[in-house]
C-alpha positions, 0 to 999 in steps of 0.5 A, spaced: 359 822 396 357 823 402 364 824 405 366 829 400 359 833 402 361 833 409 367 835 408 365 841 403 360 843 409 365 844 416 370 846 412 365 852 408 369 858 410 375 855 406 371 856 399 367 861 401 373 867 402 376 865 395 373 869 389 373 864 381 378 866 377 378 871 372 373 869 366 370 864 370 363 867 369 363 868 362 366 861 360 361 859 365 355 863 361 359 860 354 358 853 356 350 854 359 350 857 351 353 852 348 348 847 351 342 851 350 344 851 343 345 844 342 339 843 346 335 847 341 339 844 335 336 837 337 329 840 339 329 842 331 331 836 329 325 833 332 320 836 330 323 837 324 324 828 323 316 828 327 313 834 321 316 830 315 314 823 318 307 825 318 307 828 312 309 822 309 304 817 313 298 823 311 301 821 304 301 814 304 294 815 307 292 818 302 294 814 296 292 808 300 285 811 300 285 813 293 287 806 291 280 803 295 276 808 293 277 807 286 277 799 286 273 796 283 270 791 287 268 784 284 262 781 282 260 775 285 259 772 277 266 774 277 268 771 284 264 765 282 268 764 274 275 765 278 273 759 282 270 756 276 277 756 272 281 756 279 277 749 279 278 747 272 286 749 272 287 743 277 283 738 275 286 739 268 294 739 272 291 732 275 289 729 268 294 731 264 299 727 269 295 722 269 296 722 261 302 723 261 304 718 265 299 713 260 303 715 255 310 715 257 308 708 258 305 706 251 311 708 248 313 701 250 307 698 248 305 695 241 303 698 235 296 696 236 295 698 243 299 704 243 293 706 236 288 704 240 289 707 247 291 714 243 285 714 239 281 713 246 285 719 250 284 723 243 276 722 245 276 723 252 281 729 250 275 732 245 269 730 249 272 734 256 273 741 251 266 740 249 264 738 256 267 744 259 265 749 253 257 747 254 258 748 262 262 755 262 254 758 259 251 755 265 248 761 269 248 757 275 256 758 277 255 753 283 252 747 280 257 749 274 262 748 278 259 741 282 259 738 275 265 741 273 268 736 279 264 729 278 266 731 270 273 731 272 273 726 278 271 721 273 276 722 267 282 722 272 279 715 275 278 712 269 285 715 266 288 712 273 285 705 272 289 706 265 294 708 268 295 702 273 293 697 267 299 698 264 302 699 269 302 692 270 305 691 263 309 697 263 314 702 267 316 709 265 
């Protein structure tokens, strides 16, 4: 580059005497006219993208907004009942593993065993409905939730010594 601009200055009376070819200045002022409408097209672009762009995030904005507004917020009563039934939920999945896994077994037990272990589950069955509908009137949902569990933990425990009982006699 620096090569070409030496040569351009000592030999500058070269290009200076020679007049551009005919035309050249309009087709020059042409292209600068190309280029500034394509720049202006693209500039319009732009603000058109930016301008919609930002009527959509002031109308998610404004949605978004609404949505929180008109929520309505829970009570801790009802945090507490969900928390309640999220707790009753697993313990009832545990406990009914631990009876399906007795009864699966006491299909190959006899008759007797069979009647009186079903008998038995059919109580714990029935004294757990009860239990649960007696605790679901507590006003206090916390200690509700306390006997909720020792209740539970009691029953799978006793379905697990049960269910290892058998074990002993009987595979599934």
């Amino acid at each position: 580059m620096s090569d070409l601009k030496k040569y351009l200055e000592e030999n500058r009376n070269i290009f200076d005497d020679k007049e551009p070819l005919d035309g050249h200045f309009e087709r020059f002022e042409e292209r600068l006219n190309r280029f500034d409408a394509e720049k202006n097209r693209k500039q319009t672009l732009k603000v058109r993208l930016i301008a919609t762009y930002s009527a959509v995030a002031s109308i998610l904005l404004i949605i978004a907004a609404g949505i929180w507004l008109l929520r309505t917020p829970e009570t801790e009563t009802e945090r507490n009942i969900s928390e309640f039934t999220e707790t009753e939920m697993f313990y009832q999945t545990q406990m009914d593993r631990q009876i399906a896994a007795i009864l699966c077994k006491l299909d190959k037990a006899d008759a007797e065993t069979r009647n009186q272990l079903e008998k038995d589950l059919q109580t714990l069955e029935e004294d757990n409905s009860r239990f649960l509908e007696e605790i679901r009137n507590q006003n206090n949902e916390e200690l509700a939730i306390y006997y909720l569990v020792e209740h539970y933990n009691a029953n799978i425990e006793t379905l697990q010594f049960i269910n290892a009982k058998l074990g002993e006699y009987f595979n599934c």
